[in-house]
PAKE-741142 format. One record per residue (C-alpha): x, y, z; residue in three letters; residue number from 1. Coordinates in nm, 4 decimals. Layout:
BEGIN
px / py / pz / res / n
X / Y / Z / ALA / NUM
...
This chain:
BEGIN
px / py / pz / res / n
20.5875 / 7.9447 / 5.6357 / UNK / 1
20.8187 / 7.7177 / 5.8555 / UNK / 2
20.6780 / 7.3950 / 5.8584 / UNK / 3
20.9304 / 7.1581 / 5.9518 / UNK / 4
21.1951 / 7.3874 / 6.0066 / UNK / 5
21.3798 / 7.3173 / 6.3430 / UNK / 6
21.5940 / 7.5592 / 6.5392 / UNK / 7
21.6748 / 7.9086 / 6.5516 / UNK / 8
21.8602 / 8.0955 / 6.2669 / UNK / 9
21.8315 / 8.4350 / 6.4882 / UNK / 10
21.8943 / 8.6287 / 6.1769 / UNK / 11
22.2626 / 8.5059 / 6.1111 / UNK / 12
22.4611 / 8.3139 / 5.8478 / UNK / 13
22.6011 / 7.9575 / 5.9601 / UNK / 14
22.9239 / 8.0342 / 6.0848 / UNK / 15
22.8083 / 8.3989 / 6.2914 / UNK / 16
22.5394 / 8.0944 / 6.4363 / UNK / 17
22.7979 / 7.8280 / 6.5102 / UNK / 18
23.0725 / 8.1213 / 6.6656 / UNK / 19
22.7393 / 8.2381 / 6.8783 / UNK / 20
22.6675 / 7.8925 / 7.0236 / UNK / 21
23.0021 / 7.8342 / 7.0939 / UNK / 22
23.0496 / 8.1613 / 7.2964 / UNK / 23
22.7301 / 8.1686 / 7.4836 / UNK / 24
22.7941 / 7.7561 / 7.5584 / UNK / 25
23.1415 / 7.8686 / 7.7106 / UNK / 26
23.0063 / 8.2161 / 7.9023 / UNK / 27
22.7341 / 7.9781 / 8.1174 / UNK / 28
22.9826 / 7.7359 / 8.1450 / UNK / 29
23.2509 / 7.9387 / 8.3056 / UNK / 30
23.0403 / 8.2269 / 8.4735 / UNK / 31
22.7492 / 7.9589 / 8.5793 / UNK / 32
22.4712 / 8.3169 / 8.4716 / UNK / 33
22.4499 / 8.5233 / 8.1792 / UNK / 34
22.2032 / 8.7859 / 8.0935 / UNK / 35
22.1208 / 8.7716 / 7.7194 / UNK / 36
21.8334 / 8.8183 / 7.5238 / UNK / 37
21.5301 / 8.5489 / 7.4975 / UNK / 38
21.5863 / 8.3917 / 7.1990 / UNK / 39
21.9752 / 8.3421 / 7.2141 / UNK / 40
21.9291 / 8.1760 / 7.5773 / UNK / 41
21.6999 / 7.9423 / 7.4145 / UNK / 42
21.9407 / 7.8496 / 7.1022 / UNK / 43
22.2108 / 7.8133 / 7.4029 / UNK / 44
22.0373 / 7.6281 / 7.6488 / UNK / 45
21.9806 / 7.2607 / 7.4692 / UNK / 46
22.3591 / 7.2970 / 7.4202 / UNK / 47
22.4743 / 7.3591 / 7.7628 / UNK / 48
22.2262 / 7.0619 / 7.8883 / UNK / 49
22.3466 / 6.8099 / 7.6258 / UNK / 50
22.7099 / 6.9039 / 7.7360 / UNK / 51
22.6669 / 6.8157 / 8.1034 / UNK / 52
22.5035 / 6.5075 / 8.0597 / UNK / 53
22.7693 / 6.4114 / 7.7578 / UNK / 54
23.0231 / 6.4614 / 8.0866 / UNK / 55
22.7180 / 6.2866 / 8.3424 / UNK / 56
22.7427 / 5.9838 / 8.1366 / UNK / 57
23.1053 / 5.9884 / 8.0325 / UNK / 58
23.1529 / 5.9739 / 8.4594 / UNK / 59
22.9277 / 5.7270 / 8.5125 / UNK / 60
23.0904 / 5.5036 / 8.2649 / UNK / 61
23.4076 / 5.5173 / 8.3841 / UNK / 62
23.2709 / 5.4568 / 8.7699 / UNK / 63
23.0522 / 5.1458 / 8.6904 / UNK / 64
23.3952 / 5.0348 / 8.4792 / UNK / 65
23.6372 / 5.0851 / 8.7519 / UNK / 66
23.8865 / 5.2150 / 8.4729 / UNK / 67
23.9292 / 5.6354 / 8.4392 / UNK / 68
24.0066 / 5.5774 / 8.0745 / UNK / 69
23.6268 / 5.4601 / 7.9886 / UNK / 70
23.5708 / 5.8120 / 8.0018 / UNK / 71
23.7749 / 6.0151 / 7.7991 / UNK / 72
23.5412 / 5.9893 / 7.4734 / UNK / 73
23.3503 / 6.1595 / 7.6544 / UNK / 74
23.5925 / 6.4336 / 7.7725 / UNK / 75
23.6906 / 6.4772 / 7.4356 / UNK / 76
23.3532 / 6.4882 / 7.2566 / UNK / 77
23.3048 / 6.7808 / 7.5126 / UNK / 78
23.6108 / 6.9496 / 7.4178 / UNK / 79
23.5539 / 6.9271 / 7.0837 / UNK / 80
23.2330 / 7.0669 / 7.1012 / UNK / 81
23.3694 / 7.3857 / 7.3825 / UNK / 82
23.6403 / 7.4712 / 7.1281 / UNK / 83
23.9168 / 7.2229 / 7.3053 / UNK / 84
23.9017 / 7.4560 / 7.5794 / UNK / 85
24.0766 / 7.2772 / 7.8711 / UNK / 86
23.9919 / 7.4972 / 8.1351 / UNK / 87
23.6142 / 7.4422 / 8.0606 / UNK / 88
23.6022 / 7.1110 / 8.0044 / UNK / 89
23.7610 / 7.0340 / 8.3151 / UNK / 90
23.5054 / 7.2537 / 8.5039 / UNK / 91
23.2514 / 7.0592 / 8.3512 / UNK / 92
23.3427 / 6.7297 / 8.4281 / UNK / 93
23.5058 / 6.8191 / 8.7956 / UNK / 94
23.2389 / 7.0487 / 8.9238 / UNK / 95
22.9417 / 7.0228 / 8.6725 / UNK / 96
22.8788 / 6.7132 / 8.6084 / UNK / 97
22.9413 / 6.5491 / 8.9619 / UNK / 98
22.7350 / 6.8531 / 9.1109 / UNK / 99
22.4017 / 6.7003 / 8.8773 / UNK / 100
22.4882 / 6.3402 / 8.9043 / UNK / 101
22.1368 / 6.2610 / 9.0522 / UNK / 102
21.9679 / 6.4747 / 8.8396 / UNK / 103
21.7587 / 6.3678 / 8.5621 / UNK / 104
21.8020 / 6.6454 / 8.3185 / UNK / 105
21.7021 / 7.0909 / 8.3806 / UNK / 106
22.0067 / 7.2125 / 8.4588 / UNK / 107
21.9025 / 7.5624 / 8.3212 / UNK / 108
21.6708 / 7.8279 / 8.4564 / UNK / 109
21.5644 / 8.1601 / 8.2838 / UNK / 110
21.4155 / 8.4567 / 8.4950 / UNK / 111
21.2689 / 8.7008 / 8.2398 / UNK / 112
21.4322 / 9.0488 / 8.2849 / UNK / 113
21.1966 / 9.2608 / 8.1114 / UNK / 114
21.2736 / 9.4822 / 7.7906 / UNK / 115
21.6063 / 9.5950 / 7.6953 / UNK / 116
21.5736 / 9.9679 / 7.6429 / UNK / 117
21.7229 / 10.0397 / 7.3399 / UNK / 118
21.5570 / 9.7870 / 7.0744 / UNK / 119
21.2457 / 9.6092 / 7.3359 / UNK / 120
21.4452 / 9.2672 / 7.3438 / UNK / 121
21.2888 / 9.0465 / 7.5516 / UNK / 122
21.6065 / 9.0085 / 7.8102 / UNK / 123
21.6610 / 8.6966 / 8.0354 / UNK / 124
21.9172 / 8.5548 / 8.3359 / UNK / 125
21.9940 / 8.2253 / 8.2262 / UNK / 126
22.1890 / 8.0327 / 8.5136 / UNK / 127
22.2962 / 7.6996 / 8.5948 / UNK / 128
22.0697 / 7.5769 / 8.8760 / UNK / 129
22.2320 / 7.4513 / 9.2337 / UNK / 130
22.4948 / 7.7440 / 9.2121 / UNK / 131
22.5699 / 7.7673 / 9.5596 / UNK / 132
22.6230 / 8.0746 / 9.7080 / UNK / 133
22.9570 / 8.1142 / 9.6246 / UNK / 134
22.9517 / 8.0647 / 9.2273 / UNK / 135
C-alpha cells in the first residue's frame, strides 16, 4: 500500500524521473502545448505552475523595489531549475510571467485525448492557458 507516499514514480529510477521533469517542464515552456500521456502531464504540471509564479513573484519584487536587480534570485532559481537554459528562462519571465501577472494561480489546462492505440494510455493536450492565437 502507499500510504503517505507523495508523487509519481511513473515506473522510473530517480535520475530517468528528474531528466523527464526537466524535459517535459522545458517542451510546455517553449511550445506553450504538448500532447503526452495522463500521468506524465500531471508529474509536469505542478512544475511548470511553480516556475511561473517563482518568475510572477521574482517581477513583482523587483517592481514594488524600483531596482531590476531584486529580481534575479529569482531568474536564477528558474534557471537552475530549466537546466540554465537562457532562452527559456527569458521566455518565462518576458512573456510568461507578465502575461499571468493578475492571475492567481491555473496556468495549465488538460483536454483528455482519448486512448493511445498502441498500449490504451490515457493521452492528454496539456497547454498553457491565454495562448493567443498566435502561440
Amino acid at each position: 500500500m502507499r500510504h503517505h507516499m507523495a508523487g509519481k514514480r511513473l515506473g522510473r529510477d530517480t535520475g530517468h524521473r528528474k531528466a523527464l521533469r526537466l524535459n517535459l517542464t522545458r517542451a510546455l515552456l517553449t511550445h506553450e502545448r504538448i500532447e503526452t500521456t495522463l500521468a506524465k502531464a500531471q508529474f509536469v504540471r505542478a512544475n511548470v505552475e511553480r516556475t511561473i509564479t517563482l518568475a510572477k513573484r521574482g517581477l513583482a519584487k523587483a517592481e514594488a523595489s524600483q531596482r531590476p536587480e531584486a529580481g534575479v534570485h529569482a531568474r536564477r532559481l528558474v534557471a537552475s531549475r530549466l537546466g540554465n537554459d537562457r532562452e527559456i528562462v527569458q521566455k518565462v519571465f518576458d512573456e510568461l510571467a507578465p502575461r499571468y501577472a493578475n492571475r492567481p494561480g491555473g496556468y495549465t489546462r488538460m483536454f483528455k485525448l482519448g486512448p493511445r492505440k498502441g498500449d490504451n494510455a490515457e493521452m492528454v493536450l496539456i497547454e498553457l492557458v491565454d495562448r493567443g492565437a498566435g502561440a
